[in-house]
N, C-alpha and C positions, 0 to 999 in steps of 0.2 A: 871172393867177391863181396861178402857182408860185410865188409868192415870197407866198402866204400865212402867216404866222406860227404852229407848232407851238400855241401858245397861244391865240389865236385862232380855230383851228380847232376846238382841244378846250372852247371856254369855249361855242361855238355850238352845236357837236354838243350838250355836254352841257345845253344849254338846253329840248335840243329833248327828249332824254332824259327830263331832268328837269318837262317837261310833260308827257310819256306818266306818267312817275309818280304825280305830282299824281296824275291824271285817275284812273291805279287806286289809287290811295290812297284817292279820294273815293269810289270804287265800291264798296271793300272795306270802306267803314265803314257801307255799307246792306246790302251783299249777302256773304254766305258762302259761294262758288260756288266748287266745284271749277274752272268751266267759265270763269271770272273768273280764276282764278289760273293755270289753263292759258294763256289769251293775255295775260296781265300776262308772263308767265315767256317765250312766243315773242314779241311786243313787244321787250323787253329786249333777249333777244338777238338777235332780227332788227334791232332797230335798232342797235345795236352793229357785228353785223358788216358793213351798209351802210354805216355812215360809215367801218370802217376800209377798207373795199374801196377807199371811194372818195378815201381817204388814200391808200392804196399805190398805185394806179391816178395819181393825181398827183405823187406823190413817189419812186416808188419805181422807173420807166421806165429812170432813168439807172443809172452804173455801178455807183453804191453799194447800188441794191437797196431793200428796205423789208424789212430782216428781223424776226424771231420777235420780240427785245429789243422795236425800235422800235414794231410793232403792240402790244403786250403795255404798253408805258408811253402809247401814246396811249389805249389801252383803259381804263386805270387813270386815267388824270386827265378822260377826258370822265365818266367814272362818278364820279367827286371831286365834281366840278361840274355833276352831278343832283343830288348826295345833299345841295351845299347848297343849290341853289333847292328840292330835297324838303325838307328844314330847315326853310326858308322859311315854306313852305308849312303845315308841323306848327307852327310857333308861330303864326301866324295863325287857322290852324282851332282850335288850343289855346284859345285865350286870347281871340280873337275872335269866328270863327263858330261853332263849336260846342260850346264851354268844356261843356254839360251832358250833351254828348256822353260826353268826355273823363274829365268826374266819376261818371257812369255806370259807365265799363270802370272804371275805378280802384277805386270801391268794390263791382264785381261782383269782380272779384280779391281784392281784402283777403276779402270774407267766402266766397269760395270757399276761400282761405286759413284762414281761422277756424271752418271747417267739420271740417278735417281734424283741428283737436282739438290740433294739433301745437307752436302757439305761443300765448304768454301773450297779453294786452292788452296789455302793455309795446311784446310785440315784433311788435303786431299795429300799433299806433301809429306801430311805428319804418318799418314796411314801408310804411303808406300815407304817411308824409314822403318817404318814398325814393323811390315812385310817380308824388307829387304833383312832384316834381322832377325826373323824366324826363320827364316830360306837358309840363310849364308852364314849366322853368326854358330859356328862349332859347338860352345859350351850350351847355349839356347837347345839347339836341336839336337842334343843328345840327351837333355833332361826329358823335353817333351816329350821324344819317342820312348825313353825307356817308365817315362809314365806313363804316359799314355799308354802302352801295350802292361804296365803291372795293373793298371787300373782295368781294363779292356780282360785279360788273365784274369786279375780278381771278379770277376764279375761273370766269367765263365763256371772259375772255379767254384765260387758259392752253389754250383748244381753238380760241376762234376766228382768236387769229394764228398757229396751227398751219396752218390751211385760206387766211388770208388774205395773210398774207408774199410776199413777193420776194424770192430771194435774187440777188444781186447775180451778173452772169454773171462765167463763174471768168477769163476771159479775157479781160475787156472789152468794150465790144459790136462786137467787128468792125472798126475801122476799123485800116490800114495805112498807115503812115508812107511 
């Protein structure tokens, strides 16, 4: 089991991540709950800091340790790799399962938009191309999501490899020659 691959690890973890996503993804597109975004937001980071525990706990025993750097970049690429099976997932439910879902929010924005008085038809037009193309364009919303969630992960992570690190013992572990 130690000689599991850094990549490997992070492509599974964030597998697993990015199903608890999905799942509140698909919660939040019925329900507007405080009490939904509370445990979406301990999810994350409960799942997060489990898997890197149980990184450091496997890799981090010997002399090199599992420091801050290394939780913090494993943190960052299991979250890469939710954000694209979240991706995934958003162009599917886009453009497959819920396409009238999706044309719904879009044109509840435009005319939330064109409520405030603030912009022409020109530029009321140019906003819902813009919309329609963060919703529906594939390559767009599998960037965003899978930034959005490393950026979203990096920004967890900066606390939880604070709490979850190894630092490598200053003297070795002990043994005399």
């Amino acid at each position: 089991m130690k000689n599991t691959n850094f990549w490997t690890d992070a492509a599974r973890y964030g597998a697993f991540l990015g199903v608890a996503e999905i799942v509140f993804a698909f919660l939040g597109m019925y329900t507007s709950s405080w009490a939904v975004s509370l445990l979406h937001l301990a999810a994350t980071v409960g799942l997060l800091t489990l898997f890197t525990r149980r990184r450091v706990a496997l890799y981090g025993a010997g002399d090199e340790g599992y420091g801050y750097g290394a939780c913090l970049k494993y943190i960052f690429f299991v979250s890469l790799f939710a954000g694209i099976l979240l991706g995934a997932y958003s162009i599917v439910a886009a453009n497959f399962l819920f396409p009238e879902r999706y044309h719904e929010l879009v044109d509840k924005t435009v005319s939330a938009l064109a409520q405030t008085g603030l912009y022409g038809d020109t530029m009321l037009a140019q906003m819902k191309g813009i919309y329609d193309k963060m919703f529906f364009s594939p390559i767009y919303v599998v960037l965003t999501n899978a930034l959005a969630m490393a950026v979203r992960g990096g920004f967890f992570g900066l606390f939880i490899a604070a709490f979850t690190r190894r630092e490598a013992p200053m003297f070795g572990n002990g043994d005399v020659e």
